[in-house]
C-alpha positions as CSV (number, residue, x, y, z in Angstrom):
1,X,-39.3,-55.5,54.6
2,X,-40.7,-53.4,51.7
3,X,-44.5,-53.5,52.1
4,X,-46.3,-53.5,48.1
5,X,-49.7,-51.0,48.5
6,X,-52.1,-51.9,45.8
7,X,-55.2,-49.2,45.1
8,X,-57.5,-49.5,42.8
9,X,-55.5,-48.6,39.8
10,X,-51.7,-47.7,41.7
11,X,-49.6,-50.2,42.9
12,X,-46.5,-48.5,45.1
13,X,-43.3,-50.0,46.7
14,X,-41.3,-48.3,49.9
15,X,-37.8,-47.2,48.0
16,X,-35.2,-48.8,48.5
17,X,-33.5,-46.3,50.2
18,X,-36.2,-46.7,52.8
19,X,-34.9,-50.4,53.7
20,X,-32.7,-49.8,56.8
21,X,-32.1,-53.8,57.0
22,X,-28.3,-54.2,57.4
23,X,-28.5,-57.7,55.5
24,X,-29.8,-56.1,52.2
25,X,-27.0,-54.9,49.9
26,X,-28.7,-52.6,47.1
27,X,-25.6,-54.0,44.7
28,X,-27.0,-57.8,45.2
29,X,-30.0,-56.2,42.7
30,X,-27.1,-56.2,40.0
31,X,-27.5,-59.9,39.1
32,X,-31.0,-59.7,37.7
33,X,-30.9,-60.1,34.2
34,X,-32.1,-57.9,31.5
35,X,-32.3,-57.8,27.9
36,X,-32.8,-54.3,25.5
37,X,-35.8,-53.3,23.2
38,X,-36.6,-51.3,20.9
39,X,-40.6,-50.4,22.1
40,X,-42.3,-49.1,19.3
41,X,-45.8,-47.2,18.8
42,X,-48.0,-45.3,16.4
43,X,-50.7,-42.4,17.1
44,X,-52.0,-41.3,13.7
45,X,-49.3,-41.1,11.1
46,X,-46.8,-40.5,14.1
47,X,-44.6,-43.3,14.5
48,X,-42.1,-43.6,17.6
49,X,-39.9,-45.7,19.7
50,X,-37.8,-46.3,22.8
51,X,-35.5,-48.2,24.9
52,X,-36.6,-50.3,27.1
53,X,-34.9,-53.0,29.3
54,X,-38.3,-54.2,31.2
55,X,-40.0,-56.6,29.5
56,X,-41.2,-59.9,30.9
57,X,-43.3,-63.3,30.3
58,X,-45.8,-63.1,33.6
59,X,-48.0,-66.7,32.1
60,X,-47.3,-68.8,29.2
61,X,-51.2,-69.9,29.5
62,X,-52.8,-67.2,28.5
63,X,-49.8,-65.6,27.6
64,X,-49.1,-62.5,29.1
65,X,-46.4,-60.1,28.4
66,X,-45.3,-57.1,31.3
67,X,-43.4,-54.2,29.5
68,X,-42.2,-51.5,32.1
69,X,-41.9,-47.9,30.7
70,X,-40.7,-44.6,32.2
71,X,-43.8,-41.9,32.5
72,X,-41.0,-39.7,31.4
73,X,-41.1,-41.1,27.8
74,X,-43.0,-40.0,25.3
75,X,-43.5,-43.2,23.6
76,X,-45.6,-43.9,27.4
77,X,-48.0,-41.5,26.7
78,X,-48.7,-42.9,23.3
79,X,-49.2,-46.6,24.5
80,X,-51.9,-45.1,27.0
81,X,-53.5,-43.4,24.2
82,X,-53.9,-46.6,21.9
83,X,-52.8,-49.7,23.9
84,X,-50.8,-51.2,21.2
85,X,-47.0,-51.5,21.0
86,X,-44.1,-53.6,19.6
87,X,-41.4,-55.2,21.4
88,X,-38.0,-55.7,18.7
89,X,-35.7,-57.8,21.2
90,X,-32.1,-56.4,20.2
91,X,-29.7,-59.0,19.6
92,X,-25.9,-58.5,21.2
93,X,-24.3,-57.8,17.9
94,X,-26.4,-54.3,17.6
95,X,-24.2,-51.1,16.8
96,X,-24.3,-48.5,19.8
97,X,-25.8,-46.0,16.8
98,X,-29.3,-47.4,17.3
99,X,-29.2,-46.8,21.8
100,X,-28.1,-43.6,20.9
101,X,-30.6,-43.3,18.2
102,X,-33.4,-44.4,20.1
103,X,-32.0,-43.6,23.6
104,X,-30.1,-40.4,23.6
105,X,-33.4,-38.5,22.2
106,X,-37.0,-37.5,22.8
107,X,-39.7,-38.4,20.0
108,X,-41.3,-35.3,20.9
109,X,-39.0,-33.3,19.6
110,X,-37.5,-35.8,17.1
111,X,-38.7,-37.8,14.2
112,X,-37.3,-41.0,14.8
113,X,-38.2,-42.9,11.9
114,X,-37.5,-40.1,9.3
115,X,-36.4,-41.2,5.9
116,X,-36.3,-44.8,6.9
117,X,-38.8,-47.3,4.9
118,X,-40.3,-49.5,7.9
119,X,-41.2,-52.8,8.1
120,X,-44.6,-53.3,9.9
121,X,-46.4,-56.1,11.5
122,X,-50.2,-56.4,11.0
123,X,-51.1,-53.8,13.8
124,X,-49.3,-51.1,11.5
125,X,-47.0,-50.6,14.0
126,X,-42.6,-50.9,13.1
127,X,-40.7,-53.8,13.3
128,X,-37.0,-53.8,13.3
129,X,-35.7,-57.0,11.4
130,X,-31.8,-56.1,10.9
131,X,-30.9,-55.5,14.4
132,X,-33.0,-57.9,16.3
133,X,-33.7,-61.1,17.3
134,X,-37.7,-61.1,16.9
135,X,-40.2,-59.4,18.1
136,X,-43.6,-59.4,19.7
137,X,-46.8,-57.2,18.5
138,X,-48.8,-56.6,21.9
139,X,-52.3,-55.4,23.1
140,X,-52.5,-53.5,26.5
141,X,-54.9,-55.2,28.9
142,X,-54.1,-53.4,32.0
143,X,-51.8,-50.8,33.6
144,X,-50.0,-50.5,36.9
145,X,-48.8,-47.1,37.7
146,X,-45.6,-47.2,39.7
147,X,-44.7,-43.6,40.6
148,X,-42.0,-43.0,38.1
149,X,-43.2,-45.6,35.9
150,X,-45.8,-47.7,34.4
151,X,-46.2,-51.5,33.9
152,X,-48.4,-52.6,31.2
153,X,-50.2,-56.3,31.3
154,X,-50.0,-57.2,27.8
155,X,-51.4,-60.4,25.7
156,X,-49.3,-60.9,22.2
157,X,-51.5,-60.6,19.3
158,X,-48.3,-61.7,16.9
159,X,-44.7,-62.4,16.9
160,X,-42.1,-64.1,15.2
161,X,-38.4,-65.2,15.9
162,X,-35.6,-63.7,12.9
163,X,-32.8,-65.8,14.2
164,X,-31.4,-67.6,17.1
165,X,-28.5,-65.2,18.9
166,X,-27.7,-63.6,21.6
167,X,-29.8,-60.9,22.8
168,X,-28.7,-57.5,24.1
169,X,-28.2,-57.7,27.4
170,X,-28.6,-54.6,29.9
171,X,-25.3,-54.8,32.3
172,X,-24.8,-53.4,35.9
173,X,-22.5,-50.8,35.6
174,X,-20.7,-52.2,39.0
175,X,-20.2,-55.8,36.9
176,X,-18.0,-57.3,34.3
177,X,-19.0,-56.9,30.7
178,X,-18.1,-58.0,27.8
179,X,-17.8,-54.5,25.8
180,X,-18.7,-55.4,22.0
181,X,-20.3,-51.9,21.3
182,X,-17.0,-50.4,20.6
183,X,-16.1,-53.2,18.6
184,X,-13.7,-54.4,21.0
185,X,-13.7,-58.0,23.1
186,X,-12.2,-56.6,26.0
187,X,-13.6,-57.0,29.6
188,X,-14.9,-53.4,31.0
189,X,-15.9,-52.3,34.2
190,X,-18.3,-49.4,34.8
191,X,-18.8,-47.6,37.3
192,X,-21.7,-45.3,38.2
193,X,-20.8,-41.3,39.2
C-alpha cells in the first residue's frame, strides 16, 4: 500500500510503479473523471495560461478549491509568485484550436494572449467567456509540492456560471470516447505509445 509522507511543506506518494500488489491494475485509475481548464495568470503586464485537467472542490464550507499544476509550466511559477489565478471550465463543444493553443506551447517563449482583447474578472486576471462554461477567480492559501507537481489550496474570491453544458472532459486514452474535436460523432479509441 502506497504510504503518503507529509513534511513540513512536501507531501510525497511511493509511484505507482513501486506498488507490487498483484490485485491493483494501474488501468482501473482510467475511470476517474476529469474535466479541462484553461488556468490563467498575470505577473505585471504579462498575461498567461495553461491546460489543466486537476482542479477540484475539497469543502463547500469554507469553500476551497485544489488546482494541480505541473512544475514544468510556466504559468506554475507565476501562480507562486502572486497566488492568484483563474479557472475557465471548458465546455465539450470547444474547438481543438484552443488545447493546441494553450497546450501545445510554452508562455515563456510565446505570447499567448497577443492581439486578443480580454475579458477580465475583478482580480485583473483573463476570463474566457466563448468557450467555457464559467469560471472561478481564486486566491492561493497553501501549496503542496508533489515532486513533479504542485497542488494549490485555493478559496474563490469570484465566479460565475455562462451557461449550463457539458464540460470538457479529459478521457483515458485506453477508453471509449466520443471524439467531437474533429467534428465528427464517431466513437474513438486511443491508445498510448
Amino acid at each position: 500500500m502506497p504510504v503518503l509522507r507529509a513534511g513540513k511543506e512536501q507531501m510525497y506518494m511511493n509511484n505507482a510503479d513501486d506498488i507490487t500488489n498483484e490485485e491493483f491494475d494501474t488501468k482501473s485509475l482510467y475511470q476517474i473523471g476529469y474535466g479541462l481548464y484553461v488556468l490563467t495568470t498575470r505577473d505585471g503586464d504579462k498575461d498567461n495560461g495553461c491546460i489543466v485537467n486537476t482542479v477540484m472542490q475539497v469543502t463547500s464550507t469554507p469553500p476551497l478549491i485544489a488546482v494541480v499544476v505541473s512544475k514544468q509550466n510556466y504559468t506554475c511559477g507565476l501562480i507562486q509568485k502572486t497566488g492568484k489565478l483563474n479557472i475557465n471550465s471548458l465546455s465539450e463543444s470547444t474547438p481543438f484550436e484552443v488545447f493546441k493553443h494553450f497546450g501545445y506551447q510554452s508562455g515563456k517563449d510565446t505570447d499567448k494572449f497577443a492581439g486578443y482583447s480580454p475579458e477580465r474578472s475583478a482580480n485583473g486576471l483573463i476570463i474566457l467567456p466563448k468557450h467555457t462554461v464559467g469560471y472561478l477567480s481564486l486566491e492561493v492559501e497553501r501549496e503542496l509540492d508533489f515532486g513533479t507537481h504542485i497542488q494549490f489550496m485555493c478559496t474563490p474570491v469570484e465566479g460565475k456560471l455562462f451557461r449550463m453544458t457539458i464540460f470538457a472532459p479529459y478521457a483515458s486514452t485506453e477508453l471509449p470516447i466520443l471524439n467531437r474535436f474533429n467534428g465528427g460523432a464517431a466513437i474513438s479509441r486511443f491508445k498510448p505509445k
